[in-house]
N, C-alpha and C positions, 0 to 999 in steps of 0.2 A: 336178416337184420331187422329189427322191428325199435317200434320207438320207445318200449316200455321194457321191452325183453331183448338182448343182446342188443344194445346200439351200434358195437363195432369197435372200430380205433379211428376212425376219421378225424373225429374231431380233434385229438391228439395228433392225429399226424397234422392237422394246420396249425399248430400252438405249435410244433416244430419247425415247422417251414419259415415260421420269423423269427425274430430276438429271443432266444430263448435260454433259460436259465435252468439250471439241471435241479431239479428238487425230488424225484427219482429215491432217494434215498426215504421218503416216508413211506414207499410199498412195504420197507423194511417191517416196517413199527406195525402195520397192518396186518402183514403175515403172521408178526409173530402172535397174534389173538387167534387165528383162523382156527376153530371148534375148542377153543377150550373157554373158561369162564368170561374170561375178558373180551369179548368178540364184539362187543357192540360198543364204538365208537362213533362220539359228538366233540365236532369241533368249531368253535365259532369265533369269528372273526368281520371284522367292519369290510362294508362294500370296498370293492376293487384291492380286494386285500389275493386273488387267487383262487377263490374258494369254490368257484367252477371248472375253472383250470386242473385243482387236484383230481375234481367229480370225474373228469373223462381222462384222467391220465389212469383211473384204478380202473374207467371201464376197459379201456383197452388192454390193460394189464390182464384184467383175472377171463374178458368175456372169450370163451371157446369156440365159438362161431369164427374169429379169426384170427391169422396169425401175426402179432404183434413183436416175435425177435429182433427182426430188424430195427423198429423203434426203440427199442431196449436196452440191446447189446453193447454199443459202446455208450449208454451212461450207468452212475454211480450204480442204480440197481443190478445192474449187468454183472459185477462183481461179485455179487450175495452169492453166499452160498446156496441159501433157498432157492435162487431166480429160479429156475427152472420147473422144481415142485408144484407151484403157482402159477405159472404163467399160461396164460390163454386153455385154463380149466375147470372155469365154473360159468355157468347159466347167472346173468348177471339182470336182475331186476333193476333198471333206474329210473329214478324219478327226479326231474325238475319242476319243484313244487311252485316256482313263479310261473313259470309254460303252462302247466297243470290248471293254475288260475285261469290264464287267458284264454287255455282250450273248453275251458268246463262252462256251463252256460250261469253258474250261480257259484258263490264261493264254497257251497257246499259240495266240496268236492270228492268225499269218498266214496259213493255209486260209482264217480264216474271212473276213479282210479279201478278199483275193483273188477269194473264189469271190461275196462279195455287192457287189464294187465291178463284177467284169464281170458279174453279172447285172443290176445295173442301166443298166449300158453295152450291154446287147443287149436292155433294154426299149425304153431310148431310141434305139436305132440299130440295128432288126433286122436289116440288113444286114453290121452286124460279124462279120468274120470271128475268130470264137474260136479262138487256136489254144494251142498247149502252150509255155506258159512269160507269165509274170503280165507282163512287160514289153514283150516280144513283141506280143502282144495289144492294150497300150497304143498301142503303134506303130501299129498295125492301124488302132487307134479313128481317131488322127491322121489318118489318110488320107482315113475316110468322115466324119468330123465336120467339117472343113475347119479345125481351127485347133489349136493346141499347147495342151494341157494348163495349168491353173494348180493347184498343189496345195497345200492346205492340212493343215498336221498340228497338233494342240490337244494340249497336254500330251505329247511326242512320248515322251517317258523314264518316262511310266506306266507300259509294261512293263519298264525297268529299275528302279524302283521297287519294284513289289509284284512282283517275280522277283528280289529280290535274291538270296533262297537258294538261287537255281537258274538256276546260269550259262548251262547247257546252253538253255534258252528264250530269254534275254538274248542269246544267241548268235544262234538260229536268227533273231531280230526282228535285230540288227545287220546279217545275211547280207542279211535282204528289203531290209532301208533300202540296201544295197551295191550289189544288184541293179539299183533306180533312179536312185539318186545318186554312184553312183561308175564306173559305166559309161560315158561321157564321151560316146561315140558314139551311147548308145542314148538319157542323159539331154539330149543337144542336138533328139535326134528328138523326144521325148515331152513335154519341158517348155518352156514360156515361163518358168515360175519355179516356184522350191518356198518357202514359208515358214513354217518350222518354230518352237511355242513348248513353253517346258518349263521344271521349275525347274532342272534341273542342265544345264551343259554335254554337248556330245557325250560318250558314254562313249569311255574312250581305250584305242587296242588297241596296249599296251605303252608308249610313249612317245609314240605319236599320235593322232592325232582319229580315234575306226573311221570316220568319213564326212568325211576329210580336204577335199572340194572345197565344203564347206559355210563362207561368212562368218559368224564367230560374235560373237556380242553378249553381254555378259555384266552381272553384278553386280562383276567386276571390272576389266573394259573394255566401257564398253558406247558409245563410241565417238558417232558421231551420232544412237543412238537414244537417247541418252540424258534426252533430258525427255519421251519415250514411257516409261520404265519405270515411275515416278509422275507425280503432280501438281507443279506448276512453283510459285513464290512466289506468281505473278503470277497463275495459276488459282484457288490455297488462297485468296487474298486478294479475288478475285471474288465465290467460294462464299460467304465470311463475310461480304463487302459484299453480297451479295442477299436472303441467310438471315437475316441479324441475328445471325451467329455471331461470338465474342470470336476476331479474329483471332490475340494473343500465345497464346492456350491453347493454339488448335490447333497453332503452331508449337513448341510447349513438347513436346507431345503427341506427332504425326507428324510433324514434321521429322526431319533429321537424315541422309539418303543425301545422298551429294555424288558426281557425277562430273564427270569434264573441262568442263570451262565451265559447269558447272551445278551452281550451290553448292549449294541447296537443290532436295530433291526428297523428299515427303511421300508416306506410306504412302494411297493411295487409300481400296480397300475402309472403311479406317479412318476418314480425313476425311468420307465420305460419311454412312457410319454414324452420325458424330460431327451433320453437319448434319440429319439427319434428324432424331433422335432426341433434337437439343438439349442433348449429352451427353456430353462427355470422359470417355474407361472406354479399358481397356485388349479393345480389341476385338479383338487379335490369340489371345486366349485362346479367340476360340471359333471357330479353325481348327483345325486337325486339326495345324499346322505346329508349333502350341506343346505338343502332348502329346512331340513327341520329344525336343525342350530336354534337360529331363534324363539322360537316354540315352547323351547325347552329351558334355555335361560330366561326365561319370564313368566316361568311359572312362582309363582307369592310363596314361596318357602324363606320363612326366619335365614339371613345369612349366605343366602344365594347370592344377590347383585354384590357382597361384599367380596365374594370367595371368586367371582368371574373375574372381577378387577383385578382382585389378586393374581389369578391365572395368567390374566395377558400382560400383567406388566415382570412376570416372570419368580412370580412367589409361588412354594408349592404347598398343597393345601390336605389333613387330615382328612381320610374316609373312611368309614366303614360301611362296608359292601356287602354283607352278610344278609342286610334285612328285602335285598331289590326281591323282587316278582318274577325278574325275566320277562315283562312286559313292556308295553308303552303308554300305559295307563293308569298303575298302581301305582302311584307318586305315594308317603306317607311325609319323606320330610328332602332337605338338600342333599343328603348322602344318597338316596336314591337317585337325586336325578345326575350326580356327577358320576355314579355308580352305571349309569346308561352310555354316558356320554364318553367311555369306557370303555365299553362294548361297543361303538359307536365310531370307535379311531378317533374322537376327537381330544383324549386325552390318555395319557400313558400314566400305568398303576407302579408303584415299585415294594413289589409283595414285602419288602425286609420295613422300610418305613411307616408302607400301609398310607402312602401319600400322594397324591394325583401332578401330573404339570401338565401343560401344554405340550407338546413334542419339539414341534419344527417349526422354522417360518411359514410354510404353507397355512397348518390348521393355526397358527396365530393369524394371519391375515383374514381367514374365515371368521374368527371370532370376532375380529375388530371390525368386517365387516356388519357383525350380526348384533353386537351390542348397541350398536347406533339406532336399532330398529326397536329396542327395548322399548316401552312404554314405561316402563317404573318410573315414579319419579328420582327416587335415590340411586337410580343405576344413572338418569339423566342428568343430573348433579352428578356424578363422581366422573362422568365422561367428561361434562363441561371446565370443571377443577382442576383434570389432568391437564385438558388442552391448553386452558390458562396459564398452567405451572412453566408449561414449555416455551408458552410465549413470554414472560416473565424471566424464563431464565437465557432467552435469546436476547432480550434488551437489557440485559442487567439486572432486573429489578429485586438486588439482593434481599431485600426486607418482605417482598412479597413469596418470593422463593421459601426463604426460613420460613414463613407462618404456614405455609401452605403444609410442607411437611412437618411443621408442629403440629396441625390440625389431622393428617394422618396419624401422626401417630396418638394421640388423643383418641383419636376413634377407633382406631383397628389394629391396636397394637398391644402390647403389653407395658404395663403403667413405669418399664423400667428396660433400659438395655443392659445386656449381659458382657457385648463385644462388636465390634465393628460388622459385624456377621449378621447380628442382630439389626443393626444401623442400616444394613445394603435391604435388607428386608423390606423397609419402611420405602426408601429411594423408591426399588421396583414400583413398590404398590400408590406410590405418588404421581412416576412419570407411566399408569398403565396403558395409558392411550397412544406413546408412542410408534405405535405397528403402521399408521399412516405414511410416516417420514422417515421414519429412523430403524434400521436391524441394533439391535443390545448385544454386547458382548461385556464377559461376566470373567475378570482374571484374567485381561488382554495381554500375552509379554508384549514388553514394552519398554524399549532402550534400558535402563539397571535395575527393572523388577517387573512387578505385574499390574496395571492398574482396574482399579474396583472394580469401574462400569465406567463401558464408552458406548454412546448413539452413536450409530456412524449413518450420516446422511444417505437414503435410497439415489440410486444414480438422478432420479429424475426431482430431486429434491432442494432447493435453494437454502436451506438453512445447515447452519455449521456444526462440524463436530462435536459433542459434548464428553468432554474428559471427563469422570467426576470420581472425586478422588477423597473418602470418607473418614473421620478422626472421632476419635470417641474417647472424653476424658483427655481431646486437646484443642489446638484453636482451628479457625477455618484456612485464616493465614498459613498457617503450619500445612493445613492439607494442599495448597497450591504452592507451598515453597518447595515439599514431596515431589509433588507432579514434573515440577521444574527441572530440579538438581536429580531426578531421576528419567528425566527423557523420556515420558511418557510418549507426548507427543507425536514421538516417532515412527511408533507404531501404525500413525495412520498421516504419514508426513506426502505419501502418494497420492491423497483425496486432490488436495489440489485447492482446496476451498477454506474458507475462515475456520479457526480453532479455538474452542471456550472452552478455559479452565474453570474448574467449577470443586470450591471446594465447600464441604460441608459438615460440620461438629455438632456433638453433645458432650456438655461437659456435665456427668453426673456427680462432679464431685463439688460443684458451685452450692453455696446455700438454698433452700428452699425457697422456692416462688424464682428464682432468677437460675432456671435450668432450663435452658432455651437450647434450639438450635441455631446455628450459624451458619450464614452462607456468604462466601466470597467470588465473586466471577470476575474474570480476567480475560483479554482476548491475546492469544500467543500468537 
């Protein structure tokens, strides 16, 4: 067992030994590339999403040095028909390219990979012929070992990462991974498969992937890996059925990724933490992923501090994602950097609209945390605005309320509404600093229908529930007689604390100049 060449199954067998979630079923998908065209897989996803946890479930899986059945046998894999074909029979090269960092004396770390992955291939196979050139060699191994390489790379974009200021390394690491994976002839000799994870996509050299022959999975296609990137409804809902955990929280919580066929998919690390620890908290704050938040929403891009506000006060926002770098440094405009922020878990893509949101309560708390840090001044203004609207709509102060979301919509909206739909729109992007005091819900039922949007006070929170109940093309009256004779109310009659009805109109069919909006408050 060596650190570069066969690691073993240990570290699998401790991801067993506690809470564990059967994901098993992606050796599938792996298998099925093993020596044909498709064989080199890249999958990238945001910290504490798993993505080491996969790295030694496939070491143990494929490395021949031991025997892994028992781990295996009674889960999903266990069932394949291949399992067997596969298992524990191939010389498994792995790299964890963060370890790799910390072991190497300078980030320039392909010498060092090289000269300690063939010294451990000429401990284990004294008869290798070492010759000049790192791939070369591998070849060699081929011959005397009797079977094709399987390779695993752990966090593969670590050196693009912490080498962001310094291309010339970021270079020399692209040229090694070229040398292997893009050599067609030499990478059919040397590999059965590569599978590569990391948080960003390949970096791109100009307009293309630098490791063009590579299938890539992503945060914004992530195609059939996609209920491997988190937890499924149907696992979160296991966890809580075995734990005695409140299923709705956790979804409140870490819900909120969606890909193609897979509506919900829950932040992991998060849930686990959450079952453990019998404890809803925003656990993504004690990653390393949440000190950059800031950073990033305050970079001077046309439209950014407008599109952040939007985001937390629960409006989703147009992207196009096609022009990013795959870096952390190649900003060109906003799309870029919500295009990051993406890859990043701190926002979910929905491939059919081509639209960004917030996910969950967690990453909105990190946002609201992090906006306060902004420096802009228009990000500073539109925090202070919100805060005011709220306090405003706690004491009544119906006419400051109306202007306020007049003045939204004036600025960040479109110069007409289409539907009440349109109207809720405007609301979010008015009250976006509510993540302080208040969880949003959006179509609450609620005693004889559904109401628009309700703040519902955080436990540790003094101010009242906010009903708020939207009319378009009728009066504000009208919108709090609704609320009434429909039993909104009800819905949240358990709080226990004051309740403000809140109603609020556009009447687009008023003459010109006198199309105002309208706000009514009421305490029930």
């Amino acid at each position: 067992m060596g650190n570069y060449l066969n690691p073993g199954n240990s570290g699998f067998a401790g991801i067993r030994n506690g809470i564990y979630v059967d994901k098993t079923g992606m050796i599938s998908l792996v298998n099925q590339t093993i020596n044909t065209p498709r064989c080199l897989t890249c999958i990238s996803r945001p910290r504490r999403f798993g993505k080491s946890f996969a790295a030694q479930m496939l070491c143990a899986y494929y490395d021949k040095t031991c025997d892994s059945s028992e781990l295996f046998a009674d889960l999903i894999i266990g069932d394949d028909i291949q399992y067997r074909d596969y298992l524990n029979q191939y010389d498994v090269i792995y790299l964890d390219m963060a370890g790799v960092i910390g072991e190497a004396s300078s980030l320039d770390i392909v010498p060092y990979i090289q000269r300690n992955v063939i010294r451990e291939l000429a401990e284990q196979y004294p008869e290798l012929k070492v010759v000049e050139g790192f791939a070369a060699t591998l070849a060699n191994a081929v011959k005397v070992v009797g079977n094709k390489f399987i390779m695993i790379i752990d966090e593969w974009d670590a050196p693009i990462r912490e080498a962001k200021d310094h291309p010339d390394l970021q270079r020399k690491y692209l040229v090694f991974l070229r040398s292997l994976f893009k050599n067609s002839g030499m990478t059919e000799k040397i590999f059965a498969a590569a599978y590569m994870t990391g948080i960003l996509p390949i970096k791109k050299d100009g307009s293309q992937s630098a490791i063009s022959d590579f299938k890539e999975f992503t945060m914004i296609k992530s195609r059939e890996f996609g209920k491997y990137v988190g937890f499924t409804e149907n696992e979160v809902r296991k966890l809580c059925h075995d734990y005695g955990r409140d299923f709705e929280k956790m979804k409140e919580w870490y819900d909120g990724y969606a890909f193609r066929d897979i509506e919900s998919v829950y932040n992991p690390n998060s849930v686990m933490e959450a079952v453990r620890n019998d404890d809803f908290d925003s656990y993504w704050t004690q990653t390393s992923a949440a000190e950059s938040l800031m950073e990033y929403i305050n970079l001077d891009f046309d439209g950014l501090g407008r599109t952040v506000a939007e985001l937390v006060g629960g409006v989703e926002a147009k992207v196009d994602t096609n022009g990013f770098a795959n870096d952390l440094v190649t900003f060109r405009d906003r799309d870029d950097v919500l295009t990051l922020l993406i890859h990043l878990g701190y926002l979910t893509y929905d491939e059919t609209s081509q639209k960004v949101r917030i996910p969950n309560e967690e990453i909105r708390l990190e946002f609201t945390r992090s906006i306060r840090q902004v420096k802009r001044d228009d990000t500073i203004r539109r925090v202070w605005e919100s805060e005011q609207l709220i306090i405003d709509t706690v004491h009544g102060n119906e006419e400051a309320v109306a202007r306020q979301i007049e003045k939204i919509h004036e600025e960040e909206s479109p110069l007409y509404y289409n539907n009440e739909q349109a109207l809720r729109s405007v609301i979010k992007r008015a009250y976006f600093s509510y993540g302080d005091e208040y969880i949003m819900f959006e179509e609450l039922p609620a005693g004889a229908g559904y109401a628009d949007i309700v703040y519902l006070p955080k436990k540790d929170s003094v101010l009242p529930v906010l009903v708020i109940e939207l009319k378009w093309n009728q009066s504000a009256e009208g919108a709090i007689k609704q609320i009434r004779d429909r039993r909104y109310p009800d819905a949240v009659s358990g709080y226990g604390g004051d309740i403000l009805l809140v109603g609020i109109s556009y009447d687009r069919e008023a003459p010109a100049g006198e199309r105002r909006h309208r706000c009514r408050i009421e305490r029930y």
